[in-house]
N, C-alpha and C positions, 0 to 999 in steps of 0.2 A: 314236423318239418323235415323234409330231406334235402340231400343236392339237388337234386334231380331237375329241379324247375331252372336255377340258373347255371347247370352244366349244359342242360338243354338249348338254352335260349344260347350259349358262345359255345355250341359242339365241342364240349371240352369233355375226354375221357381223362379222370385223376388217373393219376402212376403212382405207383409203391406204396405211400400212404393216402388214401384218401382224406380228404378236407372234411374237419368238423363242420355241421353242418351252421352251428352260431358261427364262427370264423365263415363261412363262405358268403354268408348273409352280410356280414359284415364286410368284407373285402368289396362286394358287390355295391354295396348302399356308397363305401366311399367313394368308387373307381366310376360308375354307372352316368355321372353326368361332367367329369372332371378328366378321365383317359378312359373310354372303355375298352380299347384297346391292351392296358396293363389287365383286365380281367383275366383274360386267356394266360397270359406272363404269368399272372403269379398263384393263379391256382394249379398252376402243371407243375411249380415248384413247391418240393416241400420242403427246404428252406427258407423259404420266401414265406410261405404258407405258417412257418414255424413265429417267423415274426408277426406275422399279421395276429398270431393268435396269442403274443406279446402283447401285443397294443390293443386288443380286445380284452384280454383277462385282466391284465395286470397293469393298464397307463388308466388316459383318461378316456380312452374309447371317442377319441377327437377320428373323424371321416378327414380333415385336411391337414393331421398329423400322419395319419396314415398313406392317403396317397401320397405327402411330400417323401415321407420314408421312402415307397417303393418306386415312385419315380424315379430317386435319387442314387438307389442300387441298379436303379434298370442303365440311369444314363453309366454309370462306372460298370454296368457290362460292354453297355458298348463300346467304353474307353478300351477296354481289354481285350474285348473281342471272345469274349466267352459268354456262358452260359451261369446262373445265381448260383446252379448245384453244382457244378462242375470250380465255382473260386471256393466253397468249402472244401469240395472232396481231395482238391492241389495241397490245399492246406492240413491233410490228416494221414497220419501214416496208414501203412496198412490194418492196423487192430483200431482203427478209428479214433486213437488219439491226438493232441495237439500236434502239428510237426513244426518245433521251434525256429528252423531253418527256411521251412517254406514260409510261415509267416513273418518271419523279417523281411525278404523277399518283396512279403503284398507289401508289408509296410512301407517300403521303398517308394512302391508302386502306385499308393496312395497319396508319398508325397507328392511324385510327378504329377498325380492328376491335381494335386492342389496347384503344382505351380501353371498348369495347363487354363485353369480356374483362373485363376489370376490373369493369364493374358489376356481371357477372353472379358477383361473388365467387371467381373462377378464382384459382389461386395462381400467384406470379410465376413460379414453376417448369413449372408445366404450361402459360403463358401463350410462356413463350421456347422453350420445346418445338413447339409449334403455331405461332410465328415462323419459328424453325430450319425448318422441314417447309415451310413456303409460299415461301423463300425459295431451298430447296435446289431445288423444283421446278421456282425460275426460272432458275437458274445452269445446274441438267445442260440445260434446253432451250438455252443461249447468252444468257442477259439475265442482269445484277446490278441486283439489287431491294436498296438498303441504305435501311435507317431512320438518321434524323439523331442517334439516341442508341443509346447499348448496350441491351440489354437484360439486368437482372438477376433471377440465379436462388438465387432461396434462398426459404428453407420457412417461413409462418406459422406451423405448428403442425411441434410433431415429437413421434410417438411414442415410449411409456415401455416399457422391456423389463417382461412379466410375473415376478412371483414364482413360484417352486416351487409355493405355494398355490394361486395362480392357475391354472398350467397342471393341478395336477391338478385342481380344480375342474372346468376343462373336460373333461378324461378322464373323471371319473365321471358328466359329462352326454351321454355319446354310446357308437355300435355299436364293434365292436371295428373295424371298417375306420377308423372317425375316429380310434381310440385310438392305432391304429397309425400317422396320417398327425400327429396331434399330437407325438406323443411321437417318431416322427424326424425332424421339424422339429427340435423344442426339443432333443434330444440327440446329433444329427448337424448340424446348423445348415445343412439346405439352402436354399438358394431353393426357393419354389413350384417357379417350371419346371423345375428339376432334378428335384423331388421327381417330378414327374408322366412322367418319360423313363426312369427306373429302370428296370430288369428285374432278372427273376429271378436272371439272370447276375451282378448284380452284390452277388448275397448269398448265392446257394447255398454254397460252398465252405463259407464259415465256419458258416452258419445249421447244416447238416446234420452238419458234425463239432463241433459245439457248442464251438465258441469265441466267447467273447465276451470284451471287445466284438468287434463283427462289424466287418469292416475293408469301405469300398466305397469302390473306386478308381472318379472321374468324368472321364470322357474329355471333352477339349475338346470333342467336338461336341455334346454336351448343356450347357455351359453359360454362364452369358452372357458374349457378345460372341465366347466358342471362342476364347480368348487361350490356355488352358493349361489341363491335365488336372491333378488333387489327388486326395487320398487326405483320407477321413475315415473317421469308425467311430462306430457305434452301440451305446447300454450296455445294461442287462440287463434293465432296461424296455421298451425299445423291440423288440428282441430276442424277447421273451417277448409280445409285441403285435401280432407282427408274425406272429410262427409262428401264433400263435390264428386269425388272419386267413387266411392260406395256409391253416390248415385246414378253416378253414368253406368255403374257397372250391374246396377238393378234396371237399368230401364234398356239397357241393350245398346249405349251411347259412345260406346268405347270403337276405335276403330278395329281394321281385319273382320269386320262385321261376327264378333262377338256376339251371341245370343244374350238377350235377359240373362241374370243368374239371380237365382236364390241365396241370399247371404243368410248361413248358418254361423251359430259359435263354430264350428272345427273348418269356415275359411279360410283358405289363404288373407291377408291383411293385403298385401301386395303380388296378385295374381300375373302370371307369365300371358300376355295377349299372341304370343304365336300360336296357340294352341285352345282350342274350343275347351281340350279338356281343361275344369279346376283343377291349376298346382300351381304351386309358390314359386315364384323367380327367384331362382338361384343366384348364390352370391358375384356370381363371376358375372349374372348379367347385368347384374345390379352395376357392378363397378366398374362394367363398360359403356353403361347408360352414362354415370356419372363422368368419365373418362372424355367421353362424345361435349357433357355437358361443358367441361371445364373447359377444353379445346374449343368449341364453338364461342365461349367468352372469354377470350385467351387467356384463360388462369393459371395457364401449365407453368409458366416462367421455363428458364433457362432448364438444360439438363445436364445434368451434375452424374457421369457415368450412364448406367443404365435407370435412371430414376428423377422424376420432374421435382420441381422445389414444391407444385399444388398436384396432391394424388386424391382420391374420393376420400381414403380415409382421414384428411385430413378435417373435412367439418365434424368429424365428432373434438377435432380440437376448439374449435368455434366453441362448442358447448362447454368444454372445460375451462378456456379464454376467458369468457365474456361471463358465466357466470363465477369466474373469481372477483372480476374487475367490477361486477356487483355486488360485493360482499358477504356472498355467500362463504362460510366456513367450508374450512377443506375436505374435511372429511364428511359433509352431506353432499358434496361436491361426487366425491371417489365414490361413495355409495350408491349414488344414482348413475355412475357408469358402470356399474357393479365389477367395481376393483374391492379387493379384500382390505377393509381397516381395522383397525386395534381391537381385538379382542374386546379390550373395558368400556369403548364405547359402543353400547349397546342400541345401536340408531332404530330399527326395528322396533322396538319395545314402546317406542314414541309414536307410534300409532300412523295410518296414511296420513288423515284431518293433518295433524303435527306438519309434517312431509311437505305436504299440497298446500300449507301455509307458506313456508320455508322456500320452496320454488317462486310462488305467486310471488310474495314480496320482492322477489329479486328482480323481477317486470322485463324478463329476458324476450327478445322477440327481434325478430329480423328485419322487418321494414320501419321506420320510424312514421306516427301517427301524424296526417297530412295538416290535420289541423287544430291547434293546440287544445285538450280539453280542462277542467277544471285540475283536474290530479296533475297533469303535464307544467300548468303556471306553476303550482301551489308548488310540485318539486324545483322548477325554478328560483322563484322567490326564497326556498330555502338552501339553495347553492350559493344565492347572490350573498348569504350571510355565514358563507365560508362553510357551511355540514353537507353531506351528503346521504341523499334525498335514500336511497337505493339500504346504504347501511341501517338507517334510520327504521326501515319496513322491514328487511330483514331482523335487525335485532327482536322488534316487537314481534314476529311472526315465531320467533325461538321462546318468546316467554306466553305465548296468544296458551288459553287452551284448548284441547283437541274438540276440532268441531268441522262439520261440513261446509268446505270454502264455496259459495256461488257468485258468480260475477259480482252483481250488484252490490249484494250484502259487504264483498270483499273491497271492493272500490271505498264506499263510504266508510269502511273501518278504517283505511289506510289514508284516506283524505283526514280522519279524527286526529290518526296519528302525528301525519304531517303540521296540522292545524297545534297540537299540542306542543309540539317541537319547535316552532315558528315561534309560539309566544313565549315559550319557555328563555330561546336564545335572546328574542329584544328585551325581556326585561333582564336578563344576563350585561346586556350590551348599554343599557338603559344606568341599572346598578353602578356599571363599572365606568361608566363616564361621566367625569368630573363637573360641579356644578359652578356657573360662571358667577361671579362675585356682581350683584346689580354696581349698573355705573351711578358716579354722583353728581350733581350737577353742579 
């Protein structure tokens, strides 16, 4: 591999050190749909260039860690009005060491922009983000830049998880492509850029043998930070939202008159319809779909600075929400959002079957069933006697053993269960109430 292809395509000639060629490829992958504008910015600098090849070797090789870094140095060039190499080389004497002097100076200078940051309504969080990033840029070159206070990070406003109402509101206002990127958000609980790296691969197996929920194992390298790979699974809404979508998108039903496509394992999940060519919609579009969707069903609420009380990422809070408030345990909970837990519980080792039990029982879904079925009374009748119906399936799906969940089979196990429960409590309720003494005549 050389530069050569993406010097070519931004007629960019390197100066003094030329850019490794993984750092260039890199810089490019992050900057190419997000600013390709900063391409040009930061491969001319080898400064810039010096960070970027930080954040490739040595972080987590995150594309919207990257760009935010160099965005963040570009906006504090133009606070300054200089050039990336020209705020190091201010800062170093003539034999290229630190100059103590000149960098008290930036420091100064960095407070200003902080307080400049703060007029302009920035929140503390995204203000010590854009600190963090001008600061790191002066350390990988050899200078520490430190401000005389900390900087703290916490959130003016924080968004509220939607209701079931909510989310489906949104679904009956959009194509089946949004229905289906809505509804495995809120029922699989991904992140955006997860959602947008998906393949086909990672739902054929189950989609096609009709098992739901559908289980999708996430490999470290799709998701943030690539700490660790998780398993989650999506329920019968999503499922059914999703196949509608794959099929419009095999038969050529989609609009912008989209050709047929051949769906392979290495699809896109969630395809960009601007473009004939297959590629994956990007997070940014994703979260301006969703952005359109909330505004059209007015779920933005008030706005609290530069940020609404309902933003897209908040249905992945839905999925955390709702299945606590089902009794799912917390840590199968964080696992399937693939947040890091305890080392000693080793949730993994419990097999998918275990997993896809442990979800199903929890009966998570978005629109409620129009018309009550056998399982829907049965969990009634066991609320009217004070237990809930949710905990009750969850527990048994934690002690069930590992075996492949299929609708049917799964229904009439959890109706045994219910059904077990039910008689267990009347004669509880039976036992414990007192016998009337016959009257006498």
């Amino acid at each position: 591999m050389t530069t050569e292809p993406y010097c070519k395509k931004f007629d960019i000639v390197p100066t003094r050190s030329p850019c490794p060629p993984d750092v260039e490829k890199f810089i490019y992958e992050a900057l190419k749909t997000r600013k390709p504008s900063l391409i040009r910015f930061t491969i001319l600098s080898p400064s810039l260039v010096e960070m970027a090849k930080y954040l490739k070797r040595h972080c987590s090789q995150s594309h919207a860690t990257t760009y935010l870094y160099i965005w963040s140095v570009h906006q504090y060039c133009k606070y300054c009005q200089t050039e990336p190499d020209q705020l190091i080389s201010e800062c170093q004497s003539e034999d290229g060491l630190p100059n103590q002097k000149a960098l008290t100076l930036e420091a100064r200078r960095l407070d200003d922009y902080v307080g400049m940051l703060q007029s302009e309504n920035y929140s503390p969080g995204h203000i010590s983000n854009c600190v963090k990033a001008v600061k790191t840029f002066f350390r990988v070159n050899g200078l520490q830049l430190e401000l005389p206070y900390k900087m703290h990070k916490y959130a003016l406003s924080r968004d509220r998880a939607p209701t079931p109402e909510e989310i489906a509101k949104t679904i009956d206002l959009t194509d089946v492509r949004g229905k289906a990127i809505v509804s495995m958000l809120a029922l699989g609980g991904f992140r955006i850029g997860t959602l947008c790296k998906l393949q086909y691969r990672h739902i054929h197996e189950d989609l096609e043998r009709g098992i739901v929920p559908i289980h999708v194992h996430v490999e470290a390298a799709i998701t943030k930070g690539k700490y660790h790979d998780y398993d989650t699974f999506i329920g019968q809404e999503a499922a059914g939202y999703l196949k509608a979508y794959l099929e419009a998108r095999k038969s050529g039903g989609l609009p912008s008159k989209i050709p047929p496509e051949n769906i392979h394992d290495e699809s896109p999940l969630i395809r960009d319809e601007h473009s004939k060519t297959v590629k994956p919609l990007t997070p940014s579009q994703v979260y301006n779909i969703l952005h359109r969707l909330m505004a059209q069903a007015g779920l933005l609420g008030s706005k609290v600075g530069r940020r609404y009380a309902m933003r897209p990422h908040s249905i992945r809070k839905f999925f955390r929400t709702q299945m606590a408030a089902l009794g799912v345990q917390t840590d199968y909970i964080e696992y399937m959002m693939g947040h890091t837990i305890s080392t000693y519980h080793d949730i993994p080792m419990k097999g998918i079957e275990f997993l896809r039990g442990v979800y199903a029982a929890s009966g998570l879904c978005i629109k409620p069933k129009t018309k009550p079925s056998r399982m829907e009374m049965l969990k009634e009748m066991v609320r009217v006697l004070g237990l809930n119906p949710e905990e009750i399936l969850t527990k048994e799906a934690l002690s069930m053993p590992h075996r492949t969940v299929i609708t049917a089979g799964r229904d009439e196990s959890q109706i045994e269960t219910l059904l077990k429960a039910l008689k267990q409590k009347l004669k509880q309720e039976l036992a414990e109430t007192p016998m009337l003494a016959p009257k006498t005549v």
